[in-house]
Every structure is written in C-alpha cells, then in structure tokens.
C-alpha positions as CSV (number, residue, x, y, z in Angstrom):
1,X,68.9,101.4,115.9
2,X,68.9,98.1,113.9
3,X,72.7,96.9,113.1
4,X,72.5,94.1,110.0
5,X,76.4,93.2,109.1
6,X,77.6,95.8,110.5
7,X,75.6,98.1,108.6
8,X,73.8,100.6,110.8
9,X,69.9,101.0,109.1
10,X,68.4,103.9,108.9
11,X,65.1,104.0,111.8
12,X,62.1,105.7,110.2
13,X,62.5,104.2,106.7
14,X,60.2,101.5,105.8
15,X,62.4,98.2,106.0
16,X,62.1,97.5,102.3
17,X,63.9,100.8,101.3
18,X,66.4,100.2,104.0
19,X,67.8,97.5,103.6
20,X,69.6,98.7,100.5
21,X,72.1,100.8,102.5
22,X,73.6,97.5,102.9
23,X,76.1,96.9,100.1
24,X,75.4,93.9,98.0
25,X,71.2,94.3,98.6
26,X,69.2,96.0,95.9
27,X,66.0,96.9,95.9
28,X,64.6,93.7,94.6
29,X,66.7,91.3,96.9
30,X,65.1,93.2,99.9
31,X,61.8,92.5,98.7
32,X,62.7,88.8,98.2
33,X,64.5,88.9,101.7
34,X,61.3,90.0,103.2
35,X,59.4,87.7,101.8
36,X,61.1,84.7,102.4
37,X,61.6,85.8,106.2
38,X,57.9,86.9,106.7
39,X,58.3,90.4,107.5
40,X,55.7,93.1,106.2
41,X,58.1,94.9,103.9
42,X,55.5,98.4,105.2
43,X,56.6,98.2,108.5
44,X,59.6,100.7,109.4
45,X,62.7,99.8,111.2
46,X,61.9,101.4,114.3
47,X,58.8,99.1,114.4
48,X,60.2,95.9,113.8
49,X,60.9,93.2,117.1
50,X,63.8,91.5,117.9
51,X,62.5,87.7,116.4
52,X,62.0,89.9,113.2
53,X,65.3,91.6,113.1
54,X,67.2,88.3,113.9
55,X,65.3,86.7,111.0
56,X,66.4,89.1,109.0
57,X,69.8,89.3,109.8
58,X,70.5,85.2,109.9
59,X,68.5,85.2,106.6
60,X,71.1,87.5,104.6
61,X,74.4,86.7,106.8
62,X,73.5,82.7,105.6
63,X,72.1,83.0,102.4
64,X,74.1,86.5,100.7
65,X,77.5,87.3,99.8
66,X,77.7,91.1,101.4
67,X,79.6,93.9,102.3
68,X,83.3,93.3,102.8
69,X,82.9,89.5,101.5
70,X,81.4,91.0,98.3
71,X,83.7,93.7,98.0
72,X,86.9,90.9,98.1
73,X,85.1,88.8,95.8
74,X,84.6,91.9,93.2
75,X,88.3,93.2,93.9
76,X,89.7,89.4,93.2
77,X,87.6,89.2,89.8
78,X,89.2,92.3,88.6
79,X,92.5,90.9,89.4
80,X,92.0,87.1,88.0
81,X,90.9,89.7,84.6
82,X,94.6,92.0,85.4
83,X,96.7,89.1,85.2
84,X,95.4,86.9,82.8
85,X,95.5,90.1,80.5
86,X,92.0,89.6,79.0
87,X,90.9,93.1,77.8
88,X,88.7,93.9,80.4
89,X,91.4,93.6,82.7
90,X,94.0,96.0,80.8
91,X,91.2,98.5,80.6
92,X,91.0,98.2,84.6
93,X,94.8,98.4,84.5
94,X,94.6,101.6,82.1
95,X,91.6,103.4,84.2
96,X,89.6,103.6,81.0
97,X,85.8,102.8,80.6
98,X,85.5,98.7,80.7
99,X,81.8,98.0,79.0
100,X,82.6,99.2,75.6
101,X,82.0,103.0,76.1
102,X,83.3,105.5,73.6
103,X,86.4,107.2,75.0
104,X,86.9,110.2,72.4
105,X,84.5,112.0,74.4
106,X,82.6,111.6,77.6
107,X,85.0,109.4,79.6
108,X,85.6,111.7,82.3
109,X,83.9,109.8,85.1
110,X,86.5,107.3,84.3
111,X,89.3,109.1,83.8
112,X,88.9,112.4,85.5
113,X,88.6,115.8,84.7
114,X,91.6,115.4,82.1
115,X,91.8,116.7,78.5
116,X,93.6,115.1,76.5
117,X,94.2,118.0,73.8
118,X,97.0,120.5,73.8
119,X,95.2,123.7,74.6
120,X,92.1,123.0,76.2
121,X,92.0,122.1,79.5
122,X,90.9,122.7,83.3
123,X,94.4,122.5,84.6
124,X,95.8,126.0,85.8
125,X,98.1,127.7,84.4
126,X,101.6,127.6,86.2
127,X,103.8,130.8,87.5
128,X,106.9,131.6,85.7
C-alpha cells in the first residue's frame, strides 16, 4: 500500500493510471512524472521498490501544486473573482453555470434539481 501526499494508491493498477487518484495529477502529468523520475509507467504499484516510490513521491511533493495546496489555491481564485465583482465571480456568488453555458435550460448540475416555472416541478406537494 503506496501513500503519495497523503493519498492512499490503489495496489494492482498500473502506476500510470494510479496516480490520477491524486487530486491535481491527470493522466498526462503522470505520464510526464514517470518519465522524468525513470519509472516504467507498466509496472503496477504493488511492484514498485522503495527508491522508486520515494522518487516519485519527492518528484511531485517538489515540483506540483497538489491536493489540499491546490484546492486553497483554487478556492482563493474564486474569491479574488467574488470580491473584485468581475462576472465570473458573481456567477460563483449566484451558483449559476460560470463558462458561458445557457441557463434557460440544462443548468441543473449547477443549480440543482430546481424549476424555475410555476407548475412544473419535482418538489412535493405539501399537506394541508
């Protein structure tokens, strides 16, 4: 059982598909992560040694921004857009769609399972 910042990766996957369950590393950064740190990208977790592993693990804790640093980074960018008011931000502020989606239908991902109409909807019907 291979721990990479704090991230505990799956055994019998190949080590190129997972090192993706690490937030922040896609599919092509663990490919390049690899490479750079001279691992076979074929070999699974289970199979890896300890030199390998620590490779690995200095390589992305040095070189990355990751999990909880990347998720504070993310969360301050969407509050530098809040309080300068930009639109992006008032969008975040409004829980609508941000990249320029439609919103008379087919926001409900954003929004939830709301209509916005007066007799349609999923709500349930109160008790008198």
């Amino acid at each position: 059982m291979v721990r990479i910042a704090g991230v505990t990766i799956p055994d019998q996957k190949r080590i190129e598909f997972a090192l993706p369950y690490i937030y922040g590393i896609g599919l092509s950064m663990s490919r390049k992560i690899l490479e750079s740190s001279k691992v076979n990208k074929s070999k699974t977790t289970k199979d890896l040694t300890a030199e390998e592993v620590s490779r690995i693990r200095s390589l992305i804790e040095h070189d990355y921004a990751i999990e909880g640093e990347l998720r504070r980074q993310v969360a301050s960018n969407i509050k530098r857009l809040k309080e300068i008011k930009s639109y992006r931000g008032t969008r975040h502020l409004r829980g609508l769609p941000v990249r320029g989606q439609r919103t008379r239908t087919n926001s409900r991902t954003r929004r939830g399972n709301v209509r916005r109409t007066t007799t349609s909807g999923k709500r349930k019907a109160e008790k008198k």
